[in-house]
C-alpha positions as CSV (number, residue, x, y, z in Angstrom):
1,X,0.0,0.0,0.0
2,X,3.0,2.4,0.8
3,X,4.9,1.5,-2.5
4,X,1.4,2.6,-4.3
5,X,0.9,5.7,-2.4
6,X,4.9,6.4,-3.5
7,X,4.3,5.4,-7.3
8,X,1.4,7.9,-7.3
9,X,2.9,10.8,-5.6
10,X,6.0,10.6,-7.8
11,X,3.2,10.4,-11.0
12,X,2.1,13.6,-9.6
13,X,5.4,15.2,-9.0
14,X,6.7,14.1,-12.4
15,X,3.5,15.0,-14.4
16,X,3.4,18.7,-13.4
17,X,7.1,19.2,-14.4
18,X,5.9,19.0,-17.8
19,X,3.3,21.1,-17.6
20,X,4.8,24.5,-15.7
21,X,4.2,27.1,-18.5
22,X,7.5,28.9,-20.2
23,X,7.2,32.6,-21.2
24,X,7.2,30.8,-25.0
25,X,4.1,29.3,-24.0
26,X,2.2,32.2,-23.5
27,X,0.4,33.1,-26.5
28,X,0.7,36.7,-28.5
29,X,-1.2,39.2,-27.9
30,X,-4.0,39.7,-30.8
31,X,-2.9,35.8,-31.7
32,X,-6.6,34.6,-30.4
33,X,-9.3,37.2,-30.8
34,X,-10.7,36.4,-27.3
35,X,-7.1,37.5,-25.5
36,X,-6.8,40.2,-27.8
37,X,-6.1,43.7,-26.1
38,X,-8.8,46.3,-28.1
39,X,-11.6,48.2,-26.2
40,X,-13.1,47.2,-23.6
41,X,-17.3,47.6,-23.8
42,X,-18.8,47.3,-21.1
43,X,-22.0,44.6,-20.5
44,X,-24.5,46.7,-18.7
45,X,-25.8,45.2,-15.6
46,X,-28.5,44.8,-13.0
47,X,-27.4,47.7,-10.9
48,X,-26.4,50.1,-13.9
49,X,-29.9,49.4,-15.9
50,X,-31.9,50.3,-12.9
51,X,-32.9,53.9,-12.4
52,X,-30.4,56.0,-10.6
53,X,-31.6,58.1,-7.9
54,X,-31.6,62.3,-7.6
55,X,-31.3,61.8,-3.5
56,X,-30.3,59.2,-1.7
57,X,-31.7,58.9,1.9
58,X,-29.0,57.6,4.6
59,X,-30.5,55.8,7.8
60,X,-29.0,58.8,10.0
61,X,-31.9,61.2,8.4
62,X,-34.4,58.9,9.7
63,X,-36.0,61.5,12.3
64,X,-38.3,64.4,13.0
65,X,-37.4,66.4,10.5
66,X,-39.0,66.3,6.9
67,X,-37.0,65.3,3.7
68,X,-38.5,67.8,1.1
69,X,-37.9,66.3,-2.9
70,X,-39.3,67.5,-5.8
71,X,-41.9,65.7,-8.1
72,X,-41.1,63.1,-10.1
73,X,-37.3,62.5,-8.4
74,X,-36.2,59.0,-7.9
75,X,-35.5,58.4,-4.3
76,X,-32.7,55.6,-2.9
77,X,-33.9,54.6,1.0
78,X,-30.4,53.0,2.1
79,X,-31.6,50.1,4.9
80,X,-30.4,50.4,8.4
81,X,-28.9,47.1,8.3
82,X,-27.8,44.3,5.7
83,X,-28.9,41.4,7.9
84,X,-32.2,42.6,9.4
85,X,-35.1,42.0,7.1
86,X,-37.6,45.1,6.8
87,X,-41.2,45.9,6.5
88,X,-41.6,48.9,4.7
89,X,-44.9,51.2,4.7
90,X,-45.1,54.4,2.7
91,X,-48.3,56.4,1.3
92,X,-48.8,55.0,-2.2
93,X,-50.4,58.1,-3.3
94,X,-46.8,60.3,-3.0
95,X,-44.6,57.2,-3.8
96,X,-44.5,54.3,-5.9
97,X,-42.1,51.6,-5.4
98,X,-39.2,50.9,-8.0
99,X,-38.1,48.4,-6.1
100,X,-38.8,45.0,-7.6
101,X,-41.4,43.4,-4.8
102,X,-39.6,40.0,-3.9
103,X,-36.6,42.5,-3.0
104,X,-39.1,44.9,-0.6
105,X,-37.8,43.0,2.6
106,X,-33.8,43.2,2.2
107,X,-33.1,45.6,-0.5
108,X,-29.5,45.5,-0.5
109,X,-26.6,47.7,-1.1
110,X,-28.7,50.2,-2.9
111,X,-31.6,50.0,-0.9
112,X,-34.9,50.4,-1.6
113,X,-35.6,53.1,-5.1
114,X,-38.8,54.7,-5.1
115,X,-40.8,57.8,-7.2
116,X,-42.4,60.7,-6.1
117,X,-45.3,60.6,-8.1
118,X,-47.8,63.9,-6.5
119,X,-47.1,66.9,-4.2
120,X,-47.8,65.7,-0.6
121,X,-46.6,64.4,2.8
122,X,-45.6,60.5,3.4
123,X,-44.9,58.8,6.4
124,X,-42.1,56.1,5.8
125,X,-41.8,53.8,8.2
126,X,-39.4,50.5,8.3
127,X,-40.2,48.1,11.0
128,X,-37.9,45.2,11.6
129,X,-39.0,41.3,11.4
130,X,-37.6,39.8,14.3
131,X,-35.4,36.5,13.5
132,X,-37.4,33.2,15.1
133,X,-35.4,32.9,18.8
134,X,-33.2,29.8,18.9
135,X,-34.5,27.5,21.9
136,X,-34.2,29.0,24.8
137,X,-32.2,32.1,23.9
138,X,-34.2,35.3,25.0
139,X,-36.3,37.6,22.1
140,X,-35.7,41.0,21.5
141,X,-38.9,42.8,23.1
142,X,-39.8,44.8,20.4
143,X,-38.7,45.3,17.1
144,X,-37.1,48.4,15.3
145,X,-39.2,51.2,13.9
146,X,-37.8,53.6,12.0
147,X,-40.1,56.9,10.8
148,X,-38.9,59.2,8.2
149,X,-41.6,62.2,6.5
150,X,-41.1,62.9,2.9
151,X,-42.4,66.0,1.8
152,X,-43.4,65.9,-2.0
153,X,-43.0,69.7,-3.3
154,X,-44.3,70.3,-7.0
């Protein structure tokens, strides 16, 4: 059993001598279109075919004091935290969501896009959904609520 553990570590050894690459290996540039070096274009994505937004809304403005935004603005509502799921309520008649709906709980990165769509006053409010508690392990007593007022200005 030792001698054919030996044999086939030596294979091994012996097998990738041969196949270390040698700067003569390495192909020419413009030799094979695909390594060619021309331009660069760009494949547009998820996040750059989506909407981008004219204000941007950090958790730390989440508060008594009103967010005023013009009608018709795209508006990015960054989420307090990555790993806490949210329920999100807003006035439909001031804001429609961008956001697709299977993403309304955890937005991500970009958080959640919405557009002011008639002059007015929202309330938007995120409450956290509380993890299920692990056996015994104590529950958070209540969960997070967040208020923010957007102010829809023509």
């Amino acid at each position: 059993m030792h001698r054919f553990f030996f044999l086939f570590a030596f294979g091994l050894l012996i097998g990738s001598i041969g196949c270390t690459p040698t700067p003569s290996a390495v192909p020419y540039p413009g030799l094979y279109p695909a390594l060619s070096t021309g331009p660069v274009v760009k494949t547009p994505t998820l996040a750059s075919a989506s909407p981008s937004a004219d204000l941007v809304i950090s958790p730390d403005q989440f508060g008594p004091e009103p967010i005023l935004v013009t009608q018709g603005k795209i508006i990015a509502v960054l989420s307090p935290s990555d790993s806490v799921q949210w329920e999100v309520s807003y006035d439909g008649k001031f804001l429609t969501a961008i956001t697709p709906a299977e993403k309304m709980r955890a937005p991500g990165p970009g958080g959640w896009l919405f557009r002011t769509t008639a002059p007015g006053t929202s309330d938007f409010m995120l409450t956290s959904i509380p993890q299920p508690c692990p056996g015994s392990a104590p529950c958070p007593s209540m969960p997070a609520r967040l208020t923010l007022t957007i102010v829809v200005e023509k």
